[in-house]
BAMI-406265 format. One line per 5 residues: number of its first residue (from 1); their letters; for each residue x, z, y of N, C-alpha, C. Coordinates in steps of 0.1 Angstrom, whole numbers, plus 5000, padded with zeros to 4 digits. Each point is the difference from the previous one (the first is absolute). Last residue first. Example, Ala and Ser with C-alpha at 12.3 -4.5 7.8 and 13.67 -1.06 7.14 Angstrom:
// BAMI-406265
2> SA> 5128/5071/4978/5009/5000/5011/4992/5008/5011 | 5003/4999/4943/4991/5000/5012/5009/5000/5012
This chain:
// BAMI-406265
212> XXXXX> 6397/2639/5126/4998/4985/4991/4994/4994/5008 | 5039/5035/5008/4989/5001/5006/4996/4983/4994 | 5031/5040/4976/5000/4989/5010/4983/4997/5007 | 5033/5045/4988/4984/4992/4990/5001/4990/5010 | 5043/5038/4995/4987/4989/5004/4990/4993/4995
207> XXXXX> 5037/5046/4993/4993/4988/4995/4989/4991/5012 | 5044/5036/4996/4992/4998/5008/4994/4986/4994 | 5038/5042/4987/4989/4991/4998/4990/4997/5000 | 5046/5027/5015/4989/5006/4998/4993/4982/5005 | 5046/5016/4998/4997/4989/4993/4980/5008/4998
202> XXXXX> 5026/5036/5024/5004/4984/4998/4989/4996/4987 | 4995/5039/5050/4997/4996/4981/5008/4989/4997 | 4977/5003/5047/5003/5009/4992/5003/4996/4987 | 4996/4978/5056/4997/5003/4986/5000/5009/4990 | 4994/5001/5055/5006/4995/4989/5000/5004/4988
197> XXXXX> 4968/4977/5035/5005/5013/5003/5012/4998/4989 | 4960/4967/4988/5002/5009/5017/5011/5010/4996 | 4976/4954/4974/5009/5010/5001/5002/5004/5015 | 4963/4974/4964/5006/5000/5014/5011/5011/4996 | 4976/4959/4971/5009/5012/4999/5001/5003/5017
192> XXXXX> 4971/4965/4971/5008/5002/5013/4997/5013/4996 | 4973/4973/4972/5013/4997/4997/5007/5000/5013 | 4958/5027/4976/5004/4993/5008/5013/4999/5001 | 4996/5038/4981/4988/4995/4996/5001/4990/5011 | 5043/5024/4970/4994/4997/5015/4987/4991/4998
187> XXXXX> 5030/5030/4962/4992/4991/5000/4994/5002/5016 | 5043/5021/4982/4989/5001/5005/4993/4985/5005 | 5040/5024/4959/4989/4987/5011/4990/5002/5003 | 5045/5020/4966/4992/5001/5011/4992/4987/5005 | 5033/5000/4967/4998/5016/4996/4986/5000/5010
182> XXXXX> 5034/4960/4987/4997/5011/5014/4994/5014/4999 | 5002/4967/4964/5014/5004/5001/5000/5011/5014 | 4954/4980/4992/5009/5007/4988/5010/5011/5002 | 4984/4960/5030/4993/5018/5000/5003/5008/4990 | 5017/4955/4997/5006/5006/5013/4996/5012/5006
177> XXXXX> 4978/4975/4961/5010/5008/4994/5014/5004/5013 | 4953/4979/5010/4999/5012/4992/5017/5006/4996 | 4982/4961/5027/5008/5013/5009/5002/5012/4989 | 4994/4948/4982/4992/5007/5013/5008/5013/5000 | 5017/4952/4984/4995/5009/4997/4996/5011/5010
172> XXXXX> 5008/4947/4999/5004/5010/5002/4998/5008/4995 | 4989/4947/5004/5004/5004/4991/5009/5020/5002 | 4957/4971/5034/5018/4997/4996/5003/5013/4989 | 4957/4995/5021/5000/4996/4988/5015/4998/4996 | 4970/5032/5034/5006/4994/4995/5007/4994/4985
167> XXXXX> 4965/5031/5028/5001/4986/5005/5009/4994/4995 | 4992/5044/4982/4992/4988/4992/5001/4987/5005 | 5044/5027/4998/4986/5002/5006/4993/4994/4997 | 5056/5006/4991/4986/4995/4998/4985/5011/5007 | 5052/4999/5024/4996/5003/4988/4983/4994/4996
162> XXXXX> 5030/5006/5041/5005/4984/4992/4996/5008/4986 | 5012/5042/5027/4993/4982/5010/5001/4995/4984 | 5000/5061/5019/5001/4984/4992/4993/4989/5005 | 5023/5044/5025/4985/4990/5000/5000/4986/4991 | 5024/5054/5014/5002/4989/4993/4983/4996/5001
157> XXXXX> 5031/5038/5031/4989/4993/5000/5000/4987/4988 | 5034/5025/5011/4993/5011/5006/4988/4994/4989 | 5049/4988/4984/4990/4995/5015/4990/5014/4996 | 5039/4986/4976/4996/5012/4997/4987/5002/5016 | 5034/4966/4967/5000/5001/5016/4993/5015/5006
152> XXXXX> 5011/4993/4956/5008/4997/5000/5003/5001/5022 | 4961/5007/4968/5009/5010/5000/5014/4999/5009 | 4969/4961/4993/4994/5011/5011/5010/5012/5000 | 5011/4965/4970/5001/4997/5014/4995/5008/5010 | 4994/5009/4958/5014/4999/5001/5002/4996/5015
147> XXXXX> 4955/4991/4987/5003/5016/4999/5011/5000/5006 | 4991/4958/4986/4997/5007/5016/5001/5012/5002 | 5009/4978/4955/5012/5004/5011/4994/5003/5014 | 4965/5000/4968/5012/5008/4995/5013/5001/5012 | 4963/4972/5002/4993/5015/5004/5012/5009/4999
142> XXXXX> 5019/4949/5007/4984/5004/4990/4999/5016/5009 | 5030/4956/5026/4998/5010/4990/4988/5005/4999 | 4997/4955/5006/5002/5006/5008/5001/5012/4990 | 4985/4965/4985/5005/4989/5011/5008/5010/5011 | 4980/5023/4955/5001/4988/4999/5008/4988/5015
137> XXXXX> 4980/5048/5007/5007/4993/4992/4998/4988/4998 | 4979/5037/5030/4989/4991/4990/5012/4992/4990 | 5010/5028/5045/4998/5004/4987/4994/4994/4986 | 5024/5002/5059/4992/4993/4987/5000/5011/4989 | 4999/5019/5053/5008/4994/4984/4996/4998/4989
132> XXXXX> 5008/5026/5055/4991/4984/4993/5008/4993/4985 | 5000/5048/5029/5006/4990/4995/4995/4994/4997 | 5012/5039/5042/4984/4991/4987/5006/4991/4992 | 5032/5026/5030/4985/5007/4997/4992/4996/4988 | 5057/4998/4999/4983/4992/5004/4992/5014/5000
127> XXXXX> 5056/4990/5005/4991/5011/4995/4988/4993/5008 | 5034/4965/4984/5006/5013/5005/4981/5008/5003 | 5024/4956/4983/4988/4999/5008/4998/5015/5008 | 5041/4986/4979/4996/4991/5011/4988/5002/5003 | 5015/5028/4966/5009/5003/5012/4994/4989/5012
122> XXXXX> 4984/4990/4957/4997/5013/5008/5004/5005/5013 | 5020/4963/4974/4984/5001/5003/4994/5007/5010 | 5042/5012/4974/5000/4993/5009/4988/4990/5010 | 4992/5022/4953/5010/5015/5021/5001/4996/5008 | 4970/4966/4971/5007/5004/4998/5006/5014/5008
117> XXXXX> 4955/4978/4980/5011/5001/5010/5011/5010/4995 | 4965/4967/4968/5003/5010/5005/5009/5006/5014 | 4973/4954/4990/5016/5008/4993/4994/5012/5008 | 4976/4960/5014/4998/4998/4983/5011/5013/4995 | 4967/4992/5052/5009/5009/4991/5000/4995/4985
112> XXXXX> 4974/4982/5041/4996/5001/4984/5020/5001/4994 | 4984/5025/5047/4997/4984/4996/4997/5006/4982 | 5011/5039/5032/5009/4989/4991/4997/4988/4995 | 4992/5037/5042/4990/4988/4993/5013/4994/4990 | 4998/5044/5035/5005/4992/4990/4994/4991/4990
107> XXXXX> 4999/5038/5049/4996/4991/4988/5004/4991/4995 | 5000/5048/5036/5009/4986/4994/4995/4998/4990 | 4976/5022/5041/5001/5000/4993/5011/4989/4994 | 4991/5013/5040/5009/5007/4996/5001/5002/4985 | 4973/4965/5028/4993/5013/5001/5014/5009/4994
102> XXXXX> 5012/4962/4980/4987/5000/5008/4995/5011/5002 | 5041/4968/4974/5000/5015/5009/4988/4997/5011 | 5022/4971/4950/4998/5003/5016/4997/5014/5000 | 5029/4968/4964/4997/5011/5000/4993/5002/5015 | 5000/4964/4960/4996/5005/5010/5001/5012/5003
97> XXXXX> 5020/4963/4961/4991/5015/5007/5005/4998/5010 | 5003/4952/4972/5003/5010/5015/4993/5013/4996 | 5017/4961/4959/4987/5007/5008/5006/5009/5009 | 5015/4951/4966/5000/5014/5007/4990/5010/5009 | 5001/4965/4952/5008/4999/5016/5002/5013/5008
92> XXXXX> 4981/4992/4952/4993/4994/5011/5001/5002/5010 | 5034/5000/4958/4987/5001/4996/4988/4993/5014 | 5048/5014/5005/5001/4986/4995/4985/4998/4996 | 5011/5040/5027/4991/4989/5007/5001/4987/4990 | 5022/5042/4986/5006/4997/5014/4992/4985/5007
87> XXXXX> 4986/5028/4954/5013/4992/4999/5002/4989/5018 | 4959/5029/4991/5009/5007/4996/5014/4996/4996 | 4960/4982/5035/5000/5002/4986/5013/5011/5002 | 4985/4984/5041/4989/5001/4992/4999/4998/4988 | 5044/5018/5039/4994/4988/4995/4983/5008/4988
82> XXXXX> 5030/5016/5048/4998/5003/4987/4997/4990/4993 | 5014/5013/5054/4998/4993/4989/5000/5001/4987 | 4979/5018/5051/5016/5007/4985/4996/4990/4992 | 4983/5004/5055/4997/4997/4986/5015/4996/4992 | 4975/5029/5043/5014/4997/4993/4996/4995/4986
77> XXXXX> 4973/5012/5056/4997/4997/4986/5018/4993/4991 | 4969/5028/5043/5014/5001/4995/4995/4995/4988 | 4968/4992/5048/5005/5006/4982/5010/4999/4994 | 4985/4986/5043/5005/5013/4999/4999/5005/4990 | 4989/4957/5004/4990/5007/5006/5003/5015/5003
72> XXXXX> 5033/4981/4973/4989/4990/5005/4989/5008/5004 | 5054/4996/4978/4990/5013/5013/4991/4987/5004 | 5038/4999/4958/4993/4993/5006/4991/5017/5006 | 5044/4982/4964/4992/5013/5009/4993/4990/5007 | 5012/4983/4954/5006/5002/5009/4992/5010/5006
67> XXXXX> 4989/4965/4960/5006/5009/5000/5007/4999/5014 | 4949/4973/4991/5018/5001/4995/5004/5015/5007 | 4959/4978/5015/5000/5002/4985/5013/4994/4992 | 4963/5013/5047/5013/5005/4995/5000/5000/4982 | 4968/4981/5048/5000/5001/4985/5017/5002/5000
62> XXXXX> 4963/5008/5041/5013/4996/4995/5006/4999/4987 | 4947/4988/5024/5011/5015/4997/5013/4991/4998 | 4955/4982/5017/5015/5000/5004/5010/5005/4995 | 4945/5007/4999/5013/5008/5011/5012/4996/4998 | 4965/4992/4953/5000/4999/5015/5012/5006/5008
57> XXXXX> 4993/4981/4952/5005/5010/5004/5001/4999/5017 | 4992/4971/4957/4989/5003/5005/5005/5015/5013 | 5033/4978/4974/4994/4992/5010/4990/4996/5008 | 5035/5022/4967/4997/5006/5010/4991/4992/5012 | 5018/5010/4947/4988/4999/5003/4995/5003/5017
52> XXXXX> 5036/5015/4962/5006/4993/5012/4990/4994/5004 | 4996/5023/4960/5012/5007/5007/4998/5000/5015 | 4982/4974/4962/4994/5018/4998/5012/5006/5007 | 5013/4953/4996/4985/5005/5002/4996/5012/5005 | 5051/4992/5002/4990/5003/4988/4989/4998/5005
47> XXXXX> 5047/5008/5020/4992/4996/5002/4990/4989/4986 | 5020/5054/5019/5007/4987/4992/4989/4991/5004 | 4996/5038/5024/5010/5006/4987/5005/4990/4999 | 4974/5005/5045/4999/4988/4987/5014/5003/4992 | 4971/5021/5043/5009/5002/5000/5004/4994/4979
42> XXXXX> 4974/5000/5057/4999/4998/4983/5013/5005/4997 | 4980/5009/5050/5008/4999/4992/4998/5002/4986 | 4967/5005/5032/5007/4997/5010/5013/4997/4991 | 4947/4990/4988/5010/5005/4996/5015/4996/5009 | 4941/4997/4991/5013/4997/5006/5010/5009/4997
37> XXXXX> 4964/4979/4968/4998/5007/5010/5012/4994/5008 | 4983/4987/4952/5002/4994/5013/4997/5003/5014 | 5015/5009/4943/4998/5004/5014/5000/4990/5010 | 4979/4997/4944/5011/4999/5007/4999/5005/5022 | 4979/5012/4949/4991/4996/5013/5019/4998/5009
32> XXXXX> 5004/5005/4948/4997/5012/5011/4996/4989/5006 | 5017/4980/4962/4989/5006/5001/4990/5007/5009 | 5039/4963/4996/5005/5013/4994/4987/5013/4993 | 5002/4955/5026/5004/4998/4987/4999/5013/4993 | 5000/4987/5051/4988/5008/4993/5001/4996/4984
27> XXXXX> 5039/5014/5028/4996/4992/5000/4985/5000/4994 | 5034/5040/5022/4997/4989/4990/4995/4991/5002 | 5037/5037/5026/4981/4995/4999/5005/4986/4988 | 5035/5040/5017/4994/4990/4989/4985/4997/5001 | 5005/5034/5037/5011/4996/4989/4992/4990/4991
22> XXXXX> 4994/5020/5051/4995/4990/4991/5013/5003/4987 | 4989/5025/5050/5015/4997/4994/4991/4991/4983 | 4984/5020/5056/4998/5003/4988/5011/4988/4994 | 4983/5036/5043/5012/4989/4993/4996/5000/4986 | 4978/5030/5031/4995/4986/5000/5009/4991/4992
17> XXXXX> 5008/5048/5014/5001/4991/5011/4993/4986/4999 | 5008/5029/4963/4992/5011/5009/5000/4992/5020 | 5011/4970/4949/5000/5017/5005/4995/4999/5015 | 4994/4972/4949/4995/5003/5018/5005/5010/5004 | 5007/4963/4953/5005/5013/5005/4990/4999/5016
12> XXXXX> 4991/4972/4953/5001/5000/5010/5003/5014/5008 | 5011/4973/4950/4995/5015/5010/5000/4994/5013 | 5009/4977/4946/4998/5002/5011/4990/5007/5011 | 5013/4988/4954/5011/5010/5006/5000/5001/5015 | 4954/4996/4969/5018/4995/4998/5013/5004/5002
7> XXXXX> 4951/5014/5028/5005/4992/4983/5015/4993/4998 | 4984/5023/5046/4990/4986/4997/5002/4996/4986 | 5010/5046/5026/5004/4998/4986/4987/4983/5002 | 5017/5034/5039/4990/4995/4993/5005/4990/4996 | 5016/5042/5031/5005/4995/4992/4986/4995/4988
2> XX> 5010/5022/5053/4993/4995/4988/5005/4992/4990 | 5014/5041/5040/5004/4989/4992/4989/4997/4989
């Protein structure tokens, strides 16, 4: 499984057969080199600029971007509804996680997460490998409740998203006070993660460097 961090919140996934799985691609507003590869299934939290950006996107894929079960390409993919503030979407509507399954790995992309989760949350996304999770606040929980949220789910593998960098100019803060509260972070040199075999350890933090 490859797992590569295009900025933002958006990843492009590969496993070990070729299948690959897109999240949130942006727009070129945002600052990263937006994607225009191929991709066999997107998968769009909410629809936002910096979210939903699918046009440069070769192969047809299948775009998933609402709540339910869906098998595409033989991917198990369940999206949980949550909303992108902390008073039930009245602030900026609502947002899908993603929970898929690639290579036997299970991953979780929370979009732009505004609330803490809840047991009941939990209970629906149910035990992760990898997690994909904002941190930069303001539009999205901060460093502080992502913690809560990591403790809370307790994944193998954490991969902060949607925090400042120098490509970007949107109003966020950067990964520092989500390395804080975490205790831990291993800084990755290049922005793709592989994973083989199985994991070890929780909430063990996994940094990206984007690619400029």
């Amino acid at each position: 499984m490859e797992i590569t961090w295009l900025g933002h919140s958006s990843f492009l996934f590969k496993d070990s057969k070729g299948r690959t799985l897109l999240t949130d691609p942006f727009d070129d507003t945002v600052g990263y080199n937006i994607f225009q590869g191929h991709a066999d299934v997107v998968t769009v939290s909410h629809h936002h600029f910096d979210h939903d950006y699918i046009e440069k996107i070769t192969g047809d894929p299948k775009v998933i971007d609402k709540v339910g079960f869906f098998n595409v390409c033989d991917i198990d993919i369940k999206g949980i509804p949550s909303y992108h503030d902390n008073v039930q979407g009245a602030k900026r509507g609502e947002n899908v996680i993603y929970v898929f399954k690639m290579d036997d790995f299970r991953i979780c992309h929370l979009g732009d997460l505004g609330h803490v989760l809840s047991l009941h949350d939990a209970d629906q996304i149910g035990e992760i490998d990898v997690l994909l999770i904002p941190v930069g606040g303001n539009y999205t929980i901060d460093g502080k409740e992502a913690t809560a949220v990591c403790k809370l789910l307790n994944p193998k593998v954490v991969i902060p998203m949607h925090f400042k960098t120098s490509a970007v100019n949107i109003p966020i803060e950067g990964a520092e006070t989500f390395l804080l509260h975490m205790k831990n972070g291993e800084k990755i040199h290049g922005n793709t993660l592989k994973l083989e075999g199985k994991l070890e350890g929780n909430n063990t933090v996994k940094i990206l460097d984007f690619k400029a």
